[in-house]
TORMI-388901 format. One record per residue: y, z, x of N, C-alpha, C in turn; residue in one letter. Coordinates in steps of 0.02 Angstrom, whole numbers, plus 50000, padded with zeros to 5 digits. Atoms other than C-alpha are relative to their C-alpha. Example, Ala and Ser with C-alpha at 12.3 -4.5 7.8 and 13.67 -1.06 7.14 Angstrom:
499415000050045497755039050615500605000050045A/499414999749958499475035750684500555003749961S/
END
This chain:
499925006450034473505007150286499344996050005X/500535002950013471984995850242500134994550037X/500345005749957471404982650363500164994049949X/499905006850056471944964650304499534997649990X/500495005249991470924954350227499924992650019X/500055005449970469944941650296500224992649977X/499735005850030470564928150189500714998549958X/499434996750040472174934750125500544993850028X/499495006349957473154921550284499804992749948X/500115007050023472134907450207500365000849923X/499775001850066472584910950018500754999849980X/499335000949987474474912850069500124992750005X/499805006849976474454897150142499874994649937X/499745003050059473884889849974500284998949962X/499394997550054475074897549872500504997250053X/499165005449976476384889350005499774994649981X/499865008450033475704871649960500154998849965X/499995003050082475694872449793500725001349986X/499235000649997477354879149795500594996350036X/499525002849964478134869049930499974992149969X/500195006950033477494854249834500654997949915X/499495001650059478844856849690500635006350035X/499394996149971480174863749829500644999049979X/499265002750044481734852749738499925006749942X/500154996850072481164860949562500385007450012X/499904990649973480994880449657500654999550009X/499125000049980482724877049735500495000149950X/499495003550050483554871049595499955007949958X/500254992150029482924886249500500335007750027X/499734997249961483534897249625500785004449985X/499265002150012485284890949647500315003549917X/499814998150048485314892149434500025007149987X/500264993950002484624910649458500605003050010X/499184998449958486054916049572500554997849970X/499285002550007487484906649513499975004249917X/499914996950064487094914749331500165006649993X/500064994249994486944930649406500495005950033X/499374999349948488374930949532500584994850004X/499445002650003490034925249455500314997250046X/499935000949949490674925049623500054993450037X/500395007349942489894909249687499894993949946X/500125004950052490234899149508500814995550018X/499495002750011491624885649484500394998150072X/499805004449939491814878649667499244996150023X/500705007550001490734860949695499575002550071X/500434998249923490584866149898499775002450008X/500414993149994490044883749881499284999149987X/500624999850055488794877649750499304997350060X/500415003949956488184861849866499585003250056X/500194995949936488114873650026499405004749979X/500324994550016487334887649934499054995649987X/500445001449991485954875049885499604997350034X/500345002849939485584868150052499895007050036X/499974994449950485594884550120499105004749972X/500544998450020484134890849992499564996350017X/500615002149977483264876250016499535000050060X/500204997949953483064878950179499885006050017X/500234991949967482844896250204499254997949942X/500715002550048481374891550037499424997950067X/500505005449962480554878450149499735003450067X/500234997549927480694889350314499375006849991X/500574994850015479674904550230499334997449989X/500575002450012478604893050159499474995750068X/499985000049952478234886550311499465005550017X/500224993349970478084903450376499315002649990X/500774999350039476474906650247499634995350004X/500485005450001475674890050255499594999650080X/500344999549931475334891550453500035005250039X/500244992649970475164910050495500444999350059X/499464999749977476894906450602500275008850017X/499664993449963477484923850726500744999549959X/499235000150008479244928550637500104999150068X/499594999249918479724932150837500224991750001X/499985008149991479704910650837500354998649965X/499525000650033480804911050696500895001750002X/499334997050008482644908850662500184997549935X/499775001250042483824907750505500084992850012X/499915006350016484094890050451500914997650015X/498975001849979485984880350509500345000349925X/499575001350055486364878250328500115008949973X/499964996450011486214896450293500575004550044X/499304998849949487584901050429500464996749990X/499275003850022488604887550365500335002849930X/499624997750063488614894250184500575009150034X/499804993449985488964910950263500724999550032X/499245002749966490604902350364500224997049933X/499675004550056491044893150203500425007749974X/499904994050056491034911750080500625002150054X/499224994549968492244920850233500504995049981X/499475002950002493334905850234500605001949906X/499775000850042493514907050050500155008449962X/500024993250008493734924950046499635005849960X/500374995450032492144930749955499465005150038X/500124993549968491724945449998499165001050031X/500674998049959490024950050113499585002449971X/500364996150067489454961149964499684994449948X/500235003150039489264945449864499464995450043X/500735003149948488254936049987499295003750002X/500494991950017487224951650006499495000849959X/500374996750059486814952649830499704992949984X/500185005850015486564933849809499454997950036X/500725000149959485114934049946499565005849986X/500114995250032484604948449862499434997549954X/500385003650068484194939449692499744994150025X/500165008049968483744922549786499185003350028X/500704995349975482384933849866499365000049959X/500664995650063481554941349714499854993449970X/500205006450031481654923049621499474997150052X/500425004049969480744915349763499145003450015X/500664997150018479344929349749499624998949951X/500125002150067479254927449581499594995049993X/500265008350009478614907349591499515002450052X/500554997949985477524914949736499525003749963X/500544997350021476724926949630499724998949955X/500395004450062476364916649496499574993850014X/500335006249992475654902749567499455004150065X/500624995649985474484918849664499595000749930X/500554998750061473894923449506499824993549950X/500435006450034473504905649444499644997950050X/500465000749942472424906449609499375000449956X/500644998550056471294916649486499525005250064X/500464995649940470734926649658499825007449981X/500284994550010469834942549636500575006550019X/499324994449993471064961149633500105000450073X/499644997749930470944963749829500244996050018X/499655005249946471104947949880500614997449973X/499265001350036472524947349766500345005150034X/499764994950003473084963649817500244998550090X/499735003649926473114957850009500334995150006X/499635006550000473784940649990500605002449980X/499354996850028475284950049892500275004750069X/499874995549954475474962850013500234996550077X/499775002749951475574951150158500514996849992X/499395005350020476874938250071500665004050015X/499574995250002477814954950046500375001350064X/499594997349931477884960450219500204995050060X/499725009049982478194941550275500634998649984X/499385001250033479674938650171500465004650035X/499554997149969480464954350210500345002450050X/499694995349947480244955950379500284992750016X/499745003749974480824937750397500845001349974X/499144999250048482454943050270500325004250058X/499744998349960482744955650393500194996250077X/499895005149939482614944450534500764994750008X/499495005150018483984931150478500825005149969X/499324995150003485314944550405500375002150025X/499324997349948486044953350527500194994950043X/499465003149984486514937550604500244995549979X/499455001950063487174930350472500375002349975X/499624992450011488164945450436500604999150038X/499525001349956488804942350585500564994250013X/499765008549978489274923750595500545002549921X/499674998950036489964929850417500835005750023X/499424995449962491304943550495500284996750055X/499675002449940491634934650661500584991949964X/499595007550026492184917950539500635001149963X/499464996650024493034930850429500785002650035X/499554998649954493964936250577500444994950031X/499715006349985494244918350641500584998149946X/499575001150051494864915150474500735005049998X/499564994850006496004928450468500515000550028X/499795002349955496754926150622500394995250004X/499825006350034497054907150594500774999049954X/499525001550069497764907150429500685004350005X/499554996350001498744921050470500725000650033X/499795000949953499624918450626500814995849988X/499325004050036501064905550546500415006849952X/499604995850037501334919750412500455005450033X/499794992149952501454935450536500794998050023X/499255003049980502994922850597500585000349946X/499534998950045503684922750434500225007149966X/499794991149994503574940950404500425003250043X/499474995449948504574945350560500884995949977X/499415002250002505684932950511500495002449955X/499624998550036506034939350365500105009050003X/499614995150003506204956650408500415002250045X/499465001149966507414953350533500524998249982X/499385001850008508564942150472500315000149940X/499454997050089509924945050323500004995349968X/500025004650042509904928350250499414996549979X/500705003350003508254923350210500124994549924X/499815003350049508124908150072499245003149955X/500794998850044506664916349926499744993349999X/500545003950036506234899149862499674993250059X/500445003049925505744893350053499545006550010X/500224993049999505104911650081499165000349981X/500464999250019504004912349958499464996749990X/500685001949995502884899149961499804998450049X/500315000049933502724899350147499575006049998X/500404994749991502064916350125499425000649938X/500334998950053501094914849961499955006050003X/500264993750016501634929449890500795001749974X/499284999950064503204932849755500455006650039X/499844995149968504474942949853500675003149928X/499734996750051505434946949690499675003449920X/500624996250059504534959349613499995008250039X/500244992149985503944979049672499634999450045X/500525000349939503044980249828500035009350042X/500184994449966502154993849919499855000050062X/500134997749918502334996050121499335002850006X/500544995449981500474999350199499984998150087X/500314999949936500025001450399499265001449984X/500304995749996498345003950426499454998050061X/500285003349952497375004150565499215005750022X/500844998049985495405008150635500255006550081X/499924995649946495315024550762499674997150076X/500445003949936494165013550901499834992449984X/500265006850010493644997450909499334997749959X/500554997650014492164992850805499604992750035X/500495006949982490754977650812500404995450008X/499665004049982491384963550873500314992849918X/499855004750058492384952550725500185003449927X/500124996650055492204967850616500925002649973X/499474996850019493794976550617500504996849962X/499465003850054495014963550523499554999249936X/500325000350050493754962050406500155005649973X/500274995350018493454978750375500965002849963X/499284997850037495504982550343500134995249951X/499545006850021495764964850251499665004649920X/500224999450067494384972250129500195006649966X/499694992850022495074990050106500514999049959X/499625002050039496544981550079500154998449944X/500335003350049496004971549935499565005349950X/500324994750054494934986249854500625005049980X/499484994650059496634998349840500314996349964X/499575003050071497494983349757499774998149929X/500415001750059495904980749644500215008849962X/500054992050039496005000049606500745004249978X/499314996950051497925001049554500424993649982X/499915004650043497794986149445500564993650027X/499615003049979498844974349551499964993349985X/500185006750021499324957949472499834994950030X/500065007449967499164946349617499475002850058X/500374999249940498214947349789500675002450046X/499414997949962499224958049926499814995150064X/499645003649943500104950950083499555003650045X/500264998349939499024952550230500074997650073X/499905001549925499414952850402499935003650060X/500354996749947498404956750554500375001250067X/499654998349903499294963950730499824999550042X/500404998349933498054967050841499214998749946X/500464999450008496144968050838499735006949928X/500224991850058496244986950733500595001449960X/499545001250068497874985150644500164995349983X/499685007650048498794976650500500355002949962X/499514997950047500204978850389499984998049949X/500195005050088499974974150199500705002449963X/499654998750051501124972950050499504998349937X/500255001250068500464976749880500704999649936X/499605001550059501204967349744499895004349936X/499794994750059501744979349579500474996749949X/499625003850061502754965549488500745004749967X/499364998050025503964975549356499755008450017X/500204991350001502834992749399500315002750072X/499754998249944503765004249511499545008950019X/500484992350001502405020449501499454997050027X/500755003049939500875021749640499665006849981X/500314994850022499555033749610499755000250087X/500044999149926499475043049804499365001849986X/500644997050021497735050449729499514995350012X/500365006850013496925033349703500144996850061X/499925006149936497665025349871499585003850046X/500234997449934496865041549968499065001049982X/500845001549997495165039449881499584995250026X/500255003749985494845024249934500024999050073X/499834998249920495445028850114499215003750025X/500544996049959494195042850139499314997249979X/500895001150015492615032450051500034995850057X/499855005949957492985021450187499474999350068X/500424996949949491635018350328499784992650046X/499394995449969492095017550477500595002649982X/499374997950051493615028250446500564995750014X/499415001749981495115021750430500635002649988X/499624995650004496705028150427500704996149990X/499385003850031498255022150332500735003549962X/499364997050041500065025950281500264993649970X/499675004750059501035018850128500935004650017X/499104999350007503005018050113499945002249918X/499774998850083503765020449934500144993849988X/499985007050033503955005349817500614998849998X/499125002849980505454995449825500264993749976X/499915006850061506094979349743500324995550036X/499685003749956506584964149821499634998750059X/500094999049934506714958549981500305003950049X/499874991249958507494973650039499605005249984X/500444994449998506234983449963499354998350031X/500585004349958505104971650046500035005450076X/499974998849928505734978150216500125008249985X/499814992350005506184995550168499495003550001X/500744999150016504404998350101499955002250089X/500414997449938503724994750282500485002850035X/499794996049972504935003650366499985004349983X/500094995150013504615018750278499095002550041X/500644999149977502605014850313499995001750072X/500105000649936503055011850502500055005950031X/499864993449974503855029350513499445003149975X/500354992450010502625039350433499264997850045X/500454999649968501205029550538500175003950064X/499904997049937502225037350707499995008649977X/499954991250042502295055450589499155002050023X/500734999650015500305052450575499755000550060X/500235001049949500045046650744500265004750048X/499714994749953500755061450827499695006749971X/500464995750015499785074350722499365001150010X/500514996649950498415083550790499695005449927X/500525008449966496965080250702500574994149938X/499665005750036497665061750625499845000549945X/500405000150052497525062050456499674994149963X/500045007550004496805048550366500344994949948X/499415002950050498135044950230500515002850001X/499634997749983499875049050241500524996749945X/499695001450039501055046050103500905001050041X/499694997749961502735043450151500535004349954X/499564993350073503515055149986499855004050007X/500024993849998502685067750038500275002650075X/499645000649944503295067750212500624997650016X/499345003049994504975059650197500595004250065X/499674997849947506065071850305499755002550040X/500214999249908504935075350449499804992850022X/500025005749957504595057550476500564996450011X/499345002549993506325053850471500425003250045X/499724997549935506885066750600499505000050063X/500574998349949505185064050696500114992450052X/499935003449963505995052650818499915000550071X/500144999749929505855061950968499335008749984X/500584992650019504165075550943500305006350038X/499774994949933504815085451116500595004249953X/499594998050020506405089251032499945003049915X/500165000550078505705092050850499585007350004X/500504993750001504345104650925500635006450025X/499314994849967505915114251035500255002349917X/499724996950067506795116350858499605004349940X/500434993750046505265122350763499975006150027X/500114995149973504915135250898500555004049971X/499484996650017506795139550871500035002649938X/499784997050060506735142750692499285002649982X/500564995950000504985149450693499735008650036X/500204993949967504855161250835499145001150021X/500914998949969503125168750901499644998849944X/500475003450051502515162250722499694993250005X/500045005249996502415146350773499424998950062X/500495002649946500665147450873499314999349955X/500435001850039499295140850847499045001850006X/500434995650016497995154150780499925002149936X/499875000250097497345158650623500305005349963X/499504994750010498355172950597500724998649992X/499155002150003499825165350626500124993449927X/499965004050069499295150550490500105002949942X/500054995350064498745164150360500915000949977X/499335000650011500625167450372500414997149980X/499495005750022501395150250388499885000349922X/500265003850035500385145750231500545003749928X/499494995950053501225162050124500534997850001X/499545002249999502575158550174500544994649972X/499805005050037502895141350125499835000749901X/499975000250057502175144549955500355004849968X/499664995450016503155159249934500784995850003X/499415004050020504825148149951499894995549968X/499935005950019504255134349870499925002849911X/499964996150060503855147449703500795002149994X/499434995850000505695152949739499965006249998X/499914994049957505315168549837499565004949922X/500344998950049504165172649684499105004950030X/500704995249981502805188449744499374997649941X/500215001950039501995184549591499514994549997X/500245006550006501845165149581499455000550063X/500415002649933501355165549780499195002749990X/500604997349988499965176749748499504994649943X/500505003150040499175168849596499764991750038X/500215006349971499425151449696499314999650038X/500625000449969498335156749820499525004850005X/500524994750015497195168549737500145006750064X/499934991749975497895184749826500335006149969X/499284995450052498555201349757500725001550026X/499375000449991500245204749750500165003650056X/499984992949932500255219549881499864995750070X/499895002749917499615206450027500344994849989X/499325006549991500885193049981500695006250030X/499634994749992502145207649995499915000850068X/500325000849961501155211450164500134995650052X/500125006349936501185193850249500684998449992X/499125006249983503085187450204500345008350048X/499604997949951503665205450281499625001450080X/500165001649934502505203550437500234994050047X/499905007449970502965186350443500865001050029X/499484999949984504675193550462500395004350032X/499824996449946504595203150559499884998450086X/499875005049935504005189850697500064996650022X/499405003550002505125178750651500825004450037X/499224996449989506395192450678500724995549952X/499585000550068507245183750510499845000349947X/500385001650073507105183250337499764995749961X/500385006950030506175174650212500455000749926X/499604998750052507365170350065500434994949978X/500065005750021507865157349957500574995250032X/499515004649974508915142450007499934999550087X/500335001549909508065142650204499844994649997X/500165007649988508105123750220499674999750053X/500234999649930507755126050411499445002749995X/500464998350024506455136450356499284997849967X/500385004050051505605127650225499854993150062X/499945008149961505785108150358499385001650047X/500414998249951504935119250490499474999250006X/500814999150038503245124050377499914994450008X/500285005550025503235107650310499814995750094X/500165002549928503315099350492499495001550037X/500214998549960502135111050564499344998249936X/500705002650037500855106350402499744993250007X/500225006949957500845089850443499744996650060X/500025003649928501035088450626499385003850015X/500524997749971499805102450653500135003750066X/500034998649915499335108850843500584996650017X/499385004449963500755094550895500615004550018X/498994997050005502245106950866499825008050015X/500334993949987501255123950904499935001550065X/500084999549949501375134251040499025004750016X/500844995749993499435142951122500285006149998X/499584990650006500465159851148500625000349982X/499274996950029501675168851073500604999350058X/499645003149940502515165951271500334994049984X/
END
């Protein structure tokens, strides 16, 4: 990298006068930049106000920064820029829009720097250095001020969350406890229409993460599967602990969930998280039915070995509904499995025929094309398989069929290490 030049500090510092000299104007400019640019942050007076005390000061503190050859290390973010950042969680806009709004606030405020460099009229290097320094000024002060503003943003989010929530979480138990609930008290204690379609969710974080992060981080998951299966209102959120929370997504007159679309947005998810849904339900009994379906298939989930990270509860319905006691659930698979039931890959290769071979209706044929094999080792694996089973494989094996499915889900949980 090329040695700075010797006059590159001084011609910075001019380009801060001249610019700090029409700092209202720059600001104002700014503010209009952003708010045109990022819907987000239009059509509330406070946001606006905050947002422009927050530029102006972070403006004034860079400028600053260039006018007297100022150590970032001596530097901190500005109070108004932590306050907008407590304002946006309160009001539930999202971290992404902040983000992007210091983003563009950034590049605008270069912009008026590098124009009022090149009406310096200074020669290419010393243009080329004076630029180059502003550059690595700006950004290493942007970096400087972000991550804890980030933070003060998540920990307020969390505060918030918490807070607001805490009265509801009361009305949620209340109402899925007791049989008489009144809707038109109900519902606007809870803001949130309990006559309509709703979808049961658990979902909760595998460890703890940064401090403030984790309600955030489910509130917004939350909020992106109800953006991504068109949900007319905002869902019911309510936090348990530090790493779980139980949601309802509102569905109005729609009673169809796309399990595809709820588990994409599961696994883009980062840190992971890991969530089960009930089936949709109507009312305020489908209110409570919902999460009681979710609650069982999170103890289905949370007992499988490895956890998965979405868990539908339609596709699991009768093993999370007899999966009340595991001890007694694994004893009965063994029983209707036999020395098949360990857990090796020999013995899977098996389960796997197996199940698709009843679920074709005992179909040599179907099973093979299902899973790309020829007909001769489907033939092969259901009479090995049954031979250490020591029963048959053949249609109408309910016990049979509950077993597979139990042991595809649960995994290792219900498996013995030896055939012993």
């Amino acid at each position: 990298m090329a040695e700075e030049h010797p006059e590159a500090a001084k011609q910075l510092s001019v380009v801060a006068e001249n610019v700090g000299s029409h700092l209202t104007e720059v600001s104002r400019d700014i503010v209009e930049h952003v708010t045109a640019k990022v819907p987000e942050l239009r059509g509330d007076a406070t946001v606006i106000k905050i947002l422009q005390a927050s530029i102006t000061e972070n403006v004034a503190t860079l400028l600053h920064v260039f006018e007297n050859d100022i150590s970032l290390d001596n530097v901190k973010g500005p109070a108004a820029y932590f306050e907008y950042a407590r304002r946006l969680a309160q009001r539930d806009i999202p971290l992404t829009v902040m983000t992007r709004a210091h983003r563009i606030s950034h590049l605008r405020f270069l912009e008026w720097c590098l124009d009022e460099l090149d009406r310096q009229g200074a020669d290419y290097e010393l243009f080329t250095a004076t630029n180059r320094r502003m550059l690595q000024l700006s950004f290493g002060y942007s970096d400087r001020v972000t991550e804890p503003v980030n933070m003060v943003y998540q920990q307020e989010r969390d505060h918030w969350l918490l807070s607001q929530t805490a009265a509801r979480a009361a009305r949620v138990r209340d109402i899925l406890t007791e049989k008489n609930v009144d809707l038109n008290w109900a519902e606007p204690a809870l803001g949130y229409r309990l006559r309509q379609n709703h979808l049961g969710l658990v979902a909760w974080l595998p460890t703890l993460t940064g401090e403030g992060a984790g309600l955030a981080l489910l509130d917004r998951i939350t909020n992106e599967i109800a953006r991504k299966l068109d949900c007319p209102a905002r869902p019911l959120f309510v936090p348990r602990d530090a790493v779980l929370s139980w949601a309802w997504l509102p569905f109005g007159s729609r009673n169809d969930v796309s399990s595809q679309q709820l588990s994409q947005v599961i696994e883009r998810s980062d840190p992971p998280v890991h969530m089960c849904a009930g089936g949709v339900g109507y009312g305020i009994e489908g209110f409570r039915s919902t999460h009681r379906q979710a609650l069982r298939t999170q103890e289905l989930a949370a007992a499988a070995s490895p956890v998965p990270q979405f868990t539908d509860f339609s596709t699991v319905a009768p093993i999370a509904l007899m999966a009340t006691n595991v001890g007694d659930m694994r004893a009965w698979v063994w029983g209707v499995l036999g020395p098949l039931a360990v857990d090796d890959e020999h013995s899977a290769r098996l389960r796997e025929t197996v199940q698709n071979f009843l679920g074709t209706g005992c179909s040599y044929t179907a099973t093979a094309s299902a899973q790309i094999l020829h007909k001769n080792t489907v033939q092969y694996r259901i009479r090995k398989a049954e031979e250490i089973m020591g029963r048959p494989v053949q249609k109408g094996d309910s016990d049979l069929e509950v077993a597979l499915r139990a042991v595809q889900y649960l995994g290792s949980t219900l498996l013995r290490v030896s055939p012993a």
